[in-house]
Structure formats: C-alpha cells, structure tokens
N, CA, C and O atoms as a GROMACS GRO file, in nm:
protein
  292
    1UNK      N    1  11.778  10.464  -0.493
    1UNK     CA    2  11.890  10.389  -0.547
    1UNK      C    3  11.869  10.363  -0.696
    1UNK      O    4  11.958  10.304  -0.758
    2UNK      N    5  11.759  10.401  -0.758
    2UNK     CA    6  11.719  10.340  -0.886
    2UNK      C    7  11.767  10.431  -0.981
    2UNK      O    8  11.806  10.415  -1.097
    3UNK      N    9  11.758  10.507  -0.926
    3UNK     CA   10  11.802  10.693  -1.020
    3UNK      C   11  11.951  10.689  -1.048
    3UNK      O   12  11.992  10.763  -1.138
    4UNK      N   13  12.037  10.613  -0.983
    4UNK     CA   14  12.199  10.631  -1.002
    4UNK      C   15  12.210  10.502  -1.056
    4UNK      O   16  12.328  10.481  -1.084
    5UNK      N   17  12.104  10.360  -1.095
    5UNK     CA   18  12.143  10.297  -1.234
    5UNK      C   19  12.054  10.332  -1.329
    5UNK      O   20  12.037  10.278  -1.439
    6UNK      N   21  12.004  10.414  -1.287
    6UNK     CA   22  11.965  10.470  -1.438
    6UNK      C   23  12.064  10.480  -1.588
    6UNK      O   24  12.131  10.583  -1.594
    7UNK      N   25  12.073  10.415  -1.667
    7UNK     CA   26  12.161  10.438  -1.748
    7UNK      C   27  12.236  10.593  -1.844
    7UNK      O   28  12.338  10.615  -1.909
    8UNK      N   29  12.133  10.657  -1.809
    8UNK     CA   30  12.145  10.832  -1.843
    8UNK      C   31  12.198  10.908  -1.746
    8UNK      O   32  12.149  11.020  -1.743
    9UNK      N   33  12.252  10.893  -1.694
    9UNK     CA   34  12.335  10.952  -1.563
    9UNK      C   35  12.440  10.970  -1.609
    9UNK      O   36  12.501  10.929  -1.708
   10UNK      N   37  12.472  11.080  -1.477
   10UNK     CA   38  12.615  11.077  -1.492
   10UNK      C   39  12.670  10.994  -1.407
   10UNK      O   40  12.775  10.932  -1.428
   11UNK      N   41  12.611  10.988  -1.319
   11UNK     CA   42  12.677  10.820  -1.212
   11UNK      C   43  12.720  10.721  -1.320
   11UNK      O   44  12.838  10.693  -1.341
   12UNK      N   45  12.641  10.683  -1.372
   12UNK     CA   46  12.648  10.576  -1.495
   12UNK      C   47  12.735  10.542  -1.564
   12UNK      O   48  12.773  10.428  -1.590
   13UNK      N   49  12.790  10.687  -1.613
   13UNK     CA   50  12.913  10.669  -1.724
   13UNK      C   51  13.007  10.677  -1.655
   13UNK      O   52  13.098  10.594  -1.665
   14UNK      N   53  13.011  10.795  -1.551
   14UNK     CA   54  13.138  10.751  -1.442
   14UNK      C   55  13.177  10.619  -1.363
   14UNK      O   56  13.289  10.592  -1.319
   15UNK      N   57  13.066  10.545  -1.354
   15UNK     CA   58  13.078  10.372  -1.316
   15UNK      C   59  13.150  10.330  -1.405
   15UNK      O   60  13.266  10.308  -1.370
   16UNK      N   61  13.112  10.301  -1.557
   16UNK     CA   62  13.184  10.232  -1.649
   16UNK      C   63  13.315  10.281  -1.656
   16UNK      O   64  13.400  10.200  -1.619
   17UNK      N   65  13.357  10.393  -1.694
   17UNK     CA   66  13.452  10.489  -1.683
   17UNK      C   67  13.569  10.401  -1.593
   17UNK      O   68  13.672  10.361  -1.647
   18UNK      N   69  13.537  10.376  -1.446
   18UNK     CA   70  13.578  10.336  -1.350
   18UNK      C   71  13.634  10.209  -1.366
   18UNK      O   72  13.753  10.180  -1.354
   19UNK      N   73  13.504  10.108  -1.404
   19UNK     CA   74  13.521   9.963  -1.454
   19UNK      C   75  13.648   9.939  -1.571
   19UNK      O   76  13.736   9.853  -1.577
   20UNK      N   77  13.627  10.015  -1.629
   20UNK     CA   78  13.742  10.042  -1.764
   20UNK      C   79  13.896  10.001  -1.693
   20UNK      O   80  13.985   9.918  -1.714
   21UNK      N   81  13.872  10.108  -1.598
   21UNK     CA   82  13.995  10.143  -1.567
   21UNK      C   83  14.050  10.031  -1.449
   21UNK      O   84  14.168  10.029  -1.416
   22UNK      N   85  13.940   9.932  -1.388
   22UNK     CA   86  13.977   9.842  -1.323
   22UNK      C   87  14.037   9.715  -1.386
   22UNK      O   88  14.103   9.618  -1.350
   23UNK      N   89  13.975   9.768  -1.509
   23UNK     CA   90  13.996   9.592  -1.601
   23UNK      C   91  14.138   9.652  -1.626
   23UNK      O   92  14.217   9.562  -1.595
   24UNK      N   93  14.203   9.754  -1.666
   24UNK     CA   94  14.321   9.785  -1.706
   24UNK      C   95  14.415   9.758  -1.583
   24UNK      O   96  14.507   9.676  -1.580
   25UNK      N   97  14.388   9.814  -1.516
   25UNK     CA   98  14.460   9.770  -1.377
   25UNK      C   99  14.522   9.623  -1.399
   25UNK      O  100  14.635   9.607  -1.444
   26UNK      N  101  14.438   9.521  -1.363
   26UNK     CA  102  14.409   9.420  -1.356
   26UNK      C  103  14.517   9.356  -1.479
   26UNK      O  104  14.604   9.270  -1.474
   27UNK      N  105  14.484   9.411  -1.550
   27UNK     CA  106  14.558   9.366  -1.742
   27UNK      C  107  14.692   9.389  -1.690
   27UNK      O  108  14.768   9.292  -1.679
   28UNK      N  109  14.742   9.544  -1.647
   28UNK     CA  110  14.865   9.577  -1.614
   28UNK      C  111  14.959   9.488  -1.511
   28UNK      O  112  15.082   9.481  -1.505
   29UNK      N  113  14.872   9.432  -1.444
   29UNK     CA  114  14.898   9.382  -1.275
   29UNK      C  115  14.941   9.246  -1.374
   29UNK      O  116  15.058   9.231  -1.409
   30UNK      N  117  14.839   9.156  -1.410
   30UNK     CA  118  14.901   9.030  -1.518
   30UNK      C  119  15.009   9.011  -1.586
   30UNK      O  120  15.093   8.922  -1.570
   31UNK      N  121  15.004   9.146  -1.709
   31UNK     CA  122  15.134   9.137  -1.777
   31UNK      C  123  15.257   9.215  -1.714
   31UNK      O  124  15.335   9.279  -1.786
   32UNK      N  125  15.272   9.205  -1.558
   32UNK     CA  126  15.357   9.289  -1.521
   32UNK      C  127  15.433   9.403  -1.614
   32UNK      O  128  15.548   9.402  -1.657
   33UNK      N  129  15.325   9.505  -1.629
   33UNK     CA  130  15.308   9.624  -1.652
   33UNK      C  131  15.398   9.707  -1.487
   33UNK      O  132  15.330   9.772  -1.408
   34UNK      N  133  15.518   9.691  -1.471
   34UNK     CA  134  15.568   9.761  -1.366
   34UNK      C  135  15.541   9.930  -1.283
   34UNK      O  136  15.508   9.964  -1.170
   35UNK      N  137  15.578  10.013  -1.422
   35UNK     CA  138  15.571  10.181  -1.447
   35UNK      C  139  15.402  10.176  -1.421
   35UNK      O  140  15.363  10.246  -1.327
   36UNK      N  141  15.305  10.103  -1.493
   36UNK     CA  142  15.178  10.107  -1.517
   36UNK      C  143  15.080  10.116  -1.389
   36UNK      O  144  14.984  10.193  -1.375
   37UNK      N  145  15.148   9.980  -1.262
   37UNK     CA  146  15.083   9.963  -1.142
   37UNK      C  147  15.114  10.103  -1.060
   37UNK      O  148  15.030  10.183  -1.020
   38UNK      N  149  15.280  10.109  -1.045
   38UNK     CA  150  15.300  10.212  -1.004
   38UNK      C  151  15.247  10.328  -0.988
   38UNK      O  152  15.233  10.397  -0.887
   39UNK      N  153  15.217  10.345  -1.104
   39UNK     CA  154  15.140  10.486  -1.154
   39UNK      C  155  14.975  10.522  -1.145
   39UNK      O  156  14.915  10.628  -1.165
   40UNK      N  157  14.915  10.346  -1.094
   40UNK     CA  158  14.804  10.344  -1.066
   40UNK      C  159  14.808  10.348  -0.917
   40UNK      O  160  14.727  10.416  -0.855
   41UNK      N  161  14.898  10.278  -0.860
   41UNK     CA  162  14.935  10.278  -0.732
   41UNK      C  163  14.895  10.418  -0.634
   41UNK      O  164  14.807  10.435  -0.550
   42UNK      N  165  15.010  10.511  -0.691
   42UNK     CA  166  15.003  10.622  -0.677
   42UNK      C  167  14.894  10.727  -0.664
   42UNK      O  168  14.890  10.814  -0.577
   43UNK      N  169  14.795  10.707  -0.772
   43UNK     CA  170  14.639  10.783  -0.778
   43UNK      C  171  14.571  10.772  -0.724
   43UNK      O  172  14.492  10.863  -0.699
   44UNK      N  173  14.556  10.617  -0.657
   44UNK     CA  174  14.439  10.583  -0.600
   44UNK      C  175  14.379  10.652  -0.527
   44UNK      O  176  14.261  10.684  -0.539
   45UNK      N  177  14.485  10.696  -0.404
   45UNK     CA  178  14.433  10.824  -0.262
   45UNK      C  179  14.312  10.927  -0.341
   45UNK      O  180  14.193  10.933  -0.310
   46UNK      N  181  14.376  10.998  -0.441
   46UNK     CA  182  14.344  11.108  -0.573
   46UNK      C  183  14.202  11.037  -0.594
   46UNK      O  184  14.093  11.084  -0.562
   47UNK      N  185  14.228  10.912  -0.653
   47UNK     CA  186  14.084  10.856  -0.735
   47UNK      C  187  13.960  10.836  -0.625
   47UNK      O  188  13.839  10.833  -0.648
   48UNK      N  189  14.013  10.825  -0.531
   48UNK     CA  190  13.848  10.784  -0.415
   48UNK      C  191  13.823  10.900  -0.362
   48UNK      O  192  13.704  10.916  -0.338
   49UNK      N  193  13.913  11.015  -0.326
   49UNK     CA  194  13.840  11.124  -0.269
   49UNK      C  195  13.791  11.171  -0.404
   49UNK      O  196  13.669  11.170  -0.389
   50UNK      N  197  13.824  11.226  -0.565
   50UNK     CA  198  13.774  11.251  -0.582
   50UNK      C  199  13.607  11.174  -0.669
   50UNK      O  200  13.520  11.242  -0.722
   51UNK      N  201  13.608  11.018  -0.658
   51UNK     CA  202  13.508  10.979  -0.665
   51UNK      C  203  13.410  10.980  -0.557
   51UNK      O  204  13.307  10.925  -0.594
   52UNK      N  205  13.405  11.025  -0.431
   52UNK     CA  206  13.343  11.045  -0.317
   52UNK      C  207  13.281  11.217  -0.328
   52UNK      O  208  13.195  11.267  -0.255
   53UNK      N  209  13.358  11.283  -0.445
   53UNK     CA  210  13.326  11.415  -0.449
   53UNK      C  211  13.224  11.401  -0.550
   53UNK      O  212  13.114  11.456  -0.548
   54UNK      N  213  13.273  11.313  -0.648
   54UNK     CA  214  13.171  11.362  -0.794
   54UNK      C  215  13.068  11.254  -0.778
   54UNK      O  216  12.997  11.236  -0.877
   55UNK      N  217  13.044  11.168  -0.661
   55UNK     CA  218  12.903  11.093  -0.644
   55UNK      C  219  12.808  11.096  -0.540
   55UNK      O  220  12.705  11.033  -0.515
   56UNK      N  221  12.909  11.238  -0.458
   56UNK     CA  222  12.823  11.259  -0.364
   56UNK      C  223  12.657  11.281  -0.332
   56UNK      O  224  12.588  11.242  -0.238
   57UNK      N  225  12.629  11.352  -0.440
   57UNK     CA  226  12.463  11.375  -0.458
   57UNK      C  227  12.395  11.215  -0.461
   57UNK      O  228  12.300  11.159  -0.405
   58UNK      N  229  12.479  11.186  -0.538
   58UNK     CA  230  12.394  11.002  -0.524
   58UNK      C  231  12.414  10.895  -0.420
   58UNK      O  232  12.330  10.809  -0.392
   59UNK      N  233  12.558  10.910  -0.352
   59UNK     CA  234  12.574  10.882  -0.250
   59UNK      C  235  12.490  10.938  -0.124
   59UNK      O  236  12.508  10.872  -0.022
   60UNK      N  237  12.400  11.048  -0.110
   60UNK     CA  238  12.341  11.115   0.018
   60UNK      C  239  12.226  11.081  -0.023
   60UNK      O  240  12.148  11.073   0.071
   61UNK      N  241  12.169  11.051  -0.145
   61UNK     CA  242  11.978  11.011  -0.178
   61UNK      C  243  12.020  10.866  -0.137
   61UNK      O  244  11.933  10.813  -0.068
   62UNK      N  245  12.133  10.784  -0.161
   62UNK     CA  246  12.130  10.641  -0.149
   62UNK      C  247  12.163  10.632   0.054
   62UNK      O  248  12.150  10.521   0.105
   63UNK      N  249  12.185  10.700   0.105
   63UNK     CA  250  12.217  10.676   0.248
   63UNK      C  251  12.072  10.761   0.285
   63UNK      O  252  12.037  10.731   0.399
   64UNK      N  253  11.983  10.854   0.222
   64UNK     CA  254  11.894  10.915   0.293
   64UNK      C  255  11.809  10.796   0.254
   64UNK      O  256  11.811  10.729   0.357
   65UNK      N  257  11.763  10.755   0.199
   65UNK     CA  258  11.656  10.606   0.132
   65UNK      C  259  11.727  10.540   0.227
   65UNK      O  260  11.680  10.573   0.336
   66UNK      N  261  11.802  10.477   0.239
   66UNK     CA  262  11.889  10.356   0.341
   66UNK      C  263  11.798  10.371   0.479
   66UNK      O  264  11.717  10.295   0.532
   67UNK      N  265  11.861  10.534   0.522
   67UNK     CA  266  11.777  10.568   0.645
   67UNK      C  267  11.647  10.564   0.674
   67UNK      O  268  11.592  10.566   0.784
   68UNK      N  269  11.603  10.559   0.567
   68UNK     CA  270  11.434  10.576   0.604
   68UNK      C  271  11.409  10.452   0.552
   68UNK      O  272  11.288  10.434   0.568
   69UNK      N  273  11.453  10.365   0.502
   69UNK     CA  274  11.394  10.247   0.539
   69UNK      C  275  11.396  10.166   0.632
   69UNK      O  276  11.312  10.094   0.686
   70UNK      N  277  11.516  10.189   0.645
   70UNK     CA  278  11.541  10.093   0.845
   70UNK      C  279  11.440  10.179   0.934
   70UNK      O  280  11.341  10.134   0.991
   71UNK      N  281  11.478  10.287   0.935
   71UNK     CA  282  11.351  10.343   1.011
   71UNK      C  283  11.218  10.318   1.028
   71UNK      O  284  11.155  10.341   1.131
   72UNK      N  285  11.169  10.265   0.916
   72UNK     CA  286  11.012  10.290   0.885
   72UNK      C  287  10.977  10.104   0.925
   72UNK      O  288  10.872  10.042   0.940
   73UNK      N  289  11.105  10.070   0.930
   73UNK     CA  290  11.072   9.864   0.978
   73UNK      C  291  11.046   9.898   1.100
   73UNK      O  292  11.018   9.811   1.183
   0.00000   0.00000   0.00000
C-alpha cells in the first residue's frame, strides 16, 4: 500500500487529478452550476470504470497485501 502514496507515481497524480475535480464538482453543485452538474452527472459511469482500469495494478498489490495479511493473523 505504500508504493501507490508514494508521491512519484502515477497513482499519485491521478489521485490529485481526481481531488481537483471533486472540489469542482462540489464548487459547481454550490453555485448552482446547472449544465456543469449535469455534465458531471453524466461521466461518472465513464469516470469509475475507467479509474478501476488505470489503478488496477495498484488496486491488485493493495488487495494481494490485504490478503496476506489476514491470512498470516
């Protein structure tokens, strides 16, 4: 799990990347930004499969570590 906060990653920048885009959300959702939610609305399906694609490698070391530690208790 230590390797994907590593700050030199690409996990890393794609996190912030992400965060960015939550705080905007959020901004849009406040100043009823209408077209804005909508349009975020819309991606989301888009945004988690393909964040499930581009973190997969770090997602399978973080569930293979998971596994072997419950295991090894």
């Amino acid at each position: 799990m230590r390797s994907f906060l590593d700050k030199n990653t690409r996990a890393w920048t794609l996190l912030k990347g992400l965060l960015t885009i939550m705080v905007f959300a959020i901004v849009a959702v406040l100043l009823r930004l209408d077209t804005i939610v909508w349009i975020l609305k819309n991606i989301t399906t888009i945004a988690v499969t393909a964040f499930l694609v581009v973190f997969q490698p770090e997602l399978r070391k973080a569930l293979e570590q998971l596994g072997t530690e419950l295991l090894s208790v």
